[in-house]
C-alpha positions in Angstrom: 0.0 0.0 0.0 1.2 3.3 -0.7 0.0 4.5 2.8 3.4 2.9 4.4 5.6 1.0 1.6 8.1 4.2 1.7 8.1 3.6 5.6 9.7 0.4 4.9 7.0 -1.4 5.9 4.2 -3.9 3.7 1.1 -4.1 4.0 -0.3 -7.4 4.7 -4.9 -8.7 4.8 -5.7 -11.9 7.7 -9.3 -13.0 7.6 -10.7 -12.9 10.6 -14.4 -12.9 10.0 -13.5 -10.1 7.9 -10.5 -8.3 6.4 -7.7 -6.8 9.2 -4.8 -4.5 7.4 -1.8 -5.0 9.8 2.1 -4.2 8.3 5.2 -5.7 8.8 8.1 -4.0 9.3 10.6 -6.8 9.0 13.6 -7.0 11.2 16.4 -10.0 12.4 15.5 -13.5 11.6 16.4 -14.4 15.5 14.8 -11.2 17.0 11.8 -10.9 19.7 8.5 -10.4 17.6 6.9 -7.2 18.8 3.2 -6.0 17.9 2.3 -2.3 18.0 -1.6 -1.6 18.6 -2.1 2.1 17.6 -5.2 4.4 19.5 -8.3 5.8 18.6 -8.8 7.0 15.3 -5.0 6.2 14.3 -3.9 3.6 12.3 -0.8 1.7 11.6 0.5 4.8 10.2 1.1 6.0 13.9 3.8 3.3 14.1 5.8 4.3 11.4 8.3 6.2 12.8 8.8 3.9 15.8 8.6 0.8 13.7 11.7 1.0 11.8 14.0 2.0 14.5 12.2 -1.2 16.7 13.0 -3.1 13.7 17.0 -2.9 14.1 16.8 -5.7 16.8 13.2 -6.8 16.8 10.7 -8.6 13.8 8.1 -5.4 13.9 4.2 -5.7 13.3 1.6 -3.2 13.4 -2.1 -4.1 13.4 -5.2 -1.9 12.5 -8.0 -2.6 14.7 -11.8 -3.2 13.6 -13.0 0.5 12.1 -9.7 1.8 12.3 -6.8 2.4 9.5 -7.3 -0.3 6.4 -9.2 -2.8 8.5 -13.2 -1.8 7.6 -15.8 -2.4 10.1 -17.5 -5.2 7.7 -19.8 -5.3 10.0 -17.9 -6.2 13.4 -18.5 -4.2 16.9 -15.1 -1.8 17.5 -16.1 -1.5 21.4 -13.1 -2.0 23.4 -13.4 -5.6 24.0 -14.4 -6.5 20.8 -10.9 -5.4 19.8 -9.9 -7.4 22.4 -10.5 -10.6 21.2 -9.8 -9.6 17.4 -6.2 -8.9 18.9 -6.2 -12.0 20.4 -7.3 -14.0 17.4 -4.8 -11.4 15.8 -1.9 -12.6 17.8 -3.3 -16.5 17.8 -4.2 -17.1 13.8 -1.7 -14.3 12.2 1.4 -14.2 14.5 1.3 -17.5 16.3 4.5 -17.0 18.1 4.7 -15.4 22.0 4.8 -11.0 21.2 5.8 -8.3 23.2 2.7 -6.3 23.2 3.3 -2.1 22.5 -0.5 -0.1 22.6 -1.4 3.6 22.4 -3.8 5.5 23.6 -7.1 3.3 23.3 -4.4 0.4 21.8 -2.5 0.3 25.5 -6.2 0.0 27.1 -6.8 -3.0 24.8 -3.5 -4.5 25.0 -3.5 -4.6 28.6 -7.3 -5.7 29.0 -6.1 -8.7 26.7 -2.9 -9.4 28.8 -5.3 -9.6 31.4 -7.8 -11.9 29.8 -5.5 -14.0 28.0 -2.0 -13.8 28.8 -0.7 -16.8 27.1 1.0 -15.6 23.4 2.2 -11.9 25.3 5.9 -12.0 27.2 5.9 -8.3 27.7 3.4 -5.4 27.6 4.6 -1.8 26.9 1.7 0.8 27.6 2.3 4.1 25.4 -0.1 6.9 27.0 -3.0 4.7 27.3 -6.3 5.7 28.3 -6.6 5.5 32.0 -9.2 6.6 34.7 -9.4 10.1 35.8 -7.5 10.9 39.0 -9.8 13.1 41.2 -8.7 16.6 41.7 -7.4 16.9 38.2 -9.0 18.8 35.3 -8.9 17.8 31.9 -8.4 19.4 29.1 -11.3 21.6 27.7 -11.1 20.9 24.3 -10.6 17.0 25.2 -13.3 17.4 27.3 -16.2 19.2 25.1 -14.5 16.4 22.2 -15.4 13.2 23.8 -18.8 14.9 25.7 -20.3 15.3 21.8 -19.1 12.0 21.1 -21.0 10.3 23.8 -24.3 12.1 23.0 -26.1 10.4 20.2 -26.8 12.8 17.6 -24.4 15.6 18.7 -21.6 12.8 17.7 -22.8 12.3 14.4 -23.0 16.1 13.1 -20.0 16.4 14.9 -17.8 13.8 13.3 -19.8 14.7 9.8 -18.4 18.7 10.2 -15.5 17.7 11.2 -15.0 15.1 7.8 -16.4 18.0 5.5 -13.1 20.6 6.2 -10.0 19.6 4.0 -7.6 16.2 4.9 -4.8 18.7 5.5 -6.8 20.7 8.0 -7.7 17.4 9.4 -4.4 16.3 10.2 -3.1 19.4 11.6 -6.1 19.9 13.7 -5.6 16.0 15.0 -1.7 16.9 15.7 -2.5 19.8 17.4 -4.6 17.9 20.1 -2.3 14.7 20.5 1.3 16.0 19.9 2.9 18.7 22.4 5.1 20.3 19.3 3.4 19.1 15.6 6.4 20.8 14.2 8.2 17.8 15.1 5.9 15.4 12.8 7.5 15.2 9.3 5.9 16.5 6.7 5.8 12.8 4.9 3.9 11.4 7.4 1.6 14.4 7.3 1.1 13.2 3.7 0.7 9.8 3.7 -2.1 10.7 6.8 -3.8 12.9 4.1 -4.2 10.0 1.7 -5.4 7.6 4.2 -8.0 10.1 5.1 -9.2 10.3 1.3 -8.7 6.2 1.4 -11.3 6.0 4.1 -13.9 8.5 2.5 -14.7 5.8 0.2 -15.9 3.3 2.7 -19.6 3.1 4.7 -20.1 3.2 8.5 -17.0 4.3 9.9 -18.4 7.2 12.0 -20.4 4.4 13.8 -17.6 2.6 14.5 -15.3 5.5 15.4 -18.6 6.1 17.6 -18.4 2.9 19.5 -15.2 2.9 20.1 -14.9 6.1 21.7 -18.2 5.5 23.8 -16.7 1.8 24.5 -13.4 3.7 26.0 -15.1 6.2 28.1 -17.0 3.6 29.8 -13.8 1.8 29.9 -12.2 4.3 31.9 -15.0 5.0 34.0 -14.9 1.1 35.2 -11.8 2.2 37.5 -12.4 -0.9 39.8 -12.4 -3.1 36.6 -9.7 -1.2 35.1 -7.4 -1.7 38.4 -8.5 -5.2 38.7 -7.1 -6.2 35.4 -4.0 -4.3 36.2 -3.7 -6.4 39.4 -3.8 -9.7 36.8 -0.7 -8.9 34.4 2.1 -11.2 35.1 4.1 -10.2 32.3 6.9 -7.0 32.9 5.2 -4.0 32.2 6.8 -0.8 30.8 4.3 2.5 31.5 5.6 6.0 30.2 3.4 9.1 29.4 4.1 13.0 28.3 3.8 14.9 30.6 1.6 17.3 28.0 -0.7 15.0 27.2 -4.3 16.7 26.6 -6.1 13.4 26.0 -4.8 11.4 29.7 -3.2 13.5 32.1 -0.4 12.8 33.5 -1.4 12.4 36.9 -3.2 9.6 35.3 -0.2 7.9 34.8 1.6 9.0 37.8 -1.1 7.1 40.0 -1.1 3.9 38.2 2.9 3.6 38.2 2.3 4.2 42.2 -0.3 1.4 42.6 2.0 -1.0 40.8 5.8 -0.1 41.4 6.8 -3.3 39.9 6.4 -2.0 36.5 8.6 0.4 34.8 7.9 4.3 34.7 9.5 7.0 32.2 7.8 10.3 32.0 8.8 12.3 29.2 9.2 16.3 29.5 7.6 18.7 26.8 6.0 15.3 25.1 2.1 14.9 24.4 -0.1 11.8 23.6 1.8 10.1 21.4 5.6 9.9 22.5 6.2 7.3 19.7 5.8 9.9 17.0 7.6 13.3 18.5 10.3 11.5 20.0 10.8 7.8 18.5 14.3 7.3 18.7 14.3 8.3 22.9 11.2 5.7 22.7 12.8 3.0 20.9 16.4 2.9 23.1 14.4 2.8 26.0 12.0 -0.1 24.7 14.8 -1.9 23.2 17.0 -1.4 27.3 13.7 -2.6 29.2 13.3 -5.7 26.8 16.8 -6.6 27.5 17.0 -6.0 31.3 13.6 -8.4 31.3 14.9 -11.0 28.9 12.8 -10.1 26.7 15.1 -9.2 23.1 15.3 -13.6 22.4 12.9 -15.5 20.2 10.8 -17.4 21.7 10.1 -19.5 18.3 
């Protein structure tokens, strides 16, 4: 696909009662497989900078979920858990081989709720930002806030998402950059690019404001489940590595701060002047410190 073949990576289709786009971005015959599970609304194409620089030690993987990226709804629920299992069957059918698992955003909150469920093909999970509970006495972002309010009313979401899709792909991007990245200056432009022509890629196809819908209503009520949420923390047996920005809009940092002080065990790096998604504004600080916690776990030998 020309979304991410001058990323280095090819774009491959599974079956899984349904087409699922996921890429693979190659890497050492005898390296640790690694599977990157992007947030909501991205796509593989969130991976790209990450992937490659992964890819020097690991065999690299990036998956679009259900209504996300190249993988069309077809029909299938894109709630939380729903994406759950299809990364399960992802891991079991496609991969077939023990992963470390690497999610965003929406992607962390399903990677870990699958750890959780069904820990047997994941050695390691690395947690990128993900959506966590509100911590009380913080305030979150206004324009994150009034965002996911009209996406939870029906209706209001609808004629939101429907504006928002009738303004130019450019002005989409940037606006998206804006909220997720602390400097979008740092993004490069060809990424900017190859997001524009997915955007006119996914015009074409029926039914992906629903799903976009249901996934963001499924990971607000995820959130809000913070007994849940901590429960299935509480089940992870794997080493876990938690990092955050400390200017992200979309989970605040405290967020992040109190789930790395309920389980000390796991690994915590905060990054200064960094947004939502560290894996694109600072990859290279992301992937030496991915690649260091693999190796002081064990973690950088095939298990094939």
């Amino acid at each position: 696909m020309t979304t991410v073949a001058h990323f280095g990576g090819t774009s491959h289709y599974a079956d899984l009662d349904g087409p699922v786009h996921w890429v693979d971005f190659g890497g050492p015959d005898d390296g640790p497989r690694v599977v990157l599970v992007h947030g909501l609304g991205g796509s593989h194409l969130n991976w790209v900078l990450l992937a490659p620089l992964l890819a020097q030690r690991a065999r690299v993987v990036a998956v679009d979920l259900a209504g996300h990226g190249l993988t069309n709804p077809e029909g299938r629920p894109t709630t939380v858990p729903a994406n759950a299992r299809l990364l399960g069957r992802f891991l079991a059918e496609v991969v077939r081989e023990p992963v470390v698992l690497v999610g965003n955003s929406m992607g962390g909150m399903v990677s870990l709720f699958h750890t959780a469920q069904d820990p047997a093909l994941v050695t390691g999970l690395v947690l990128v930002d993900p959506a966590l509970p509100m911590v009380f006495g913080t305030r979150p972002d206004p324009t994150m806030l009034g965002t996911f309010f009209l996406y939870s009313v029906p209706g209001l979401g609808e004629r939101f998402l429907a504006r928002s899709r009738a303004v130019a792909a450019r002005k989409q991007v940037d606006r998206l950059l804006d909220l997720v990245c602390a400097d979008p200056s740092s993004i490069p432009e060809e990424l900017k690019l190859a997001s524009e022509h997915l955007i006119g890629e996914r015009a074409k196809v029926d039914g992906l404001d629903a799903a976009f819908l249901a996934a963001a209503r499924s990971t607000v009520l995820t959130t809000s489940k913070r007994g849940a949420y901590y429960a299935a923390m509480r089940k992870i047996r794997v080493p876990v590595f938690l990092m955050s920005g400390d200017k992200d809009r979309l989970v605040n940092v405290a967020a992040a701060r109190f789930v790395a002080r309920r389980n000390p065990h796991w690994r915590y790096d905060e990054y200064a002047g960094v947004g939502h998604v560290p894996q694109m504004e600072i990859p290279e600080v992301v992937s030496e410190r991915v690649l260091d916690w693999m190796d002081a776990n064990r973690l950088t030998t095939s298990a094939s």
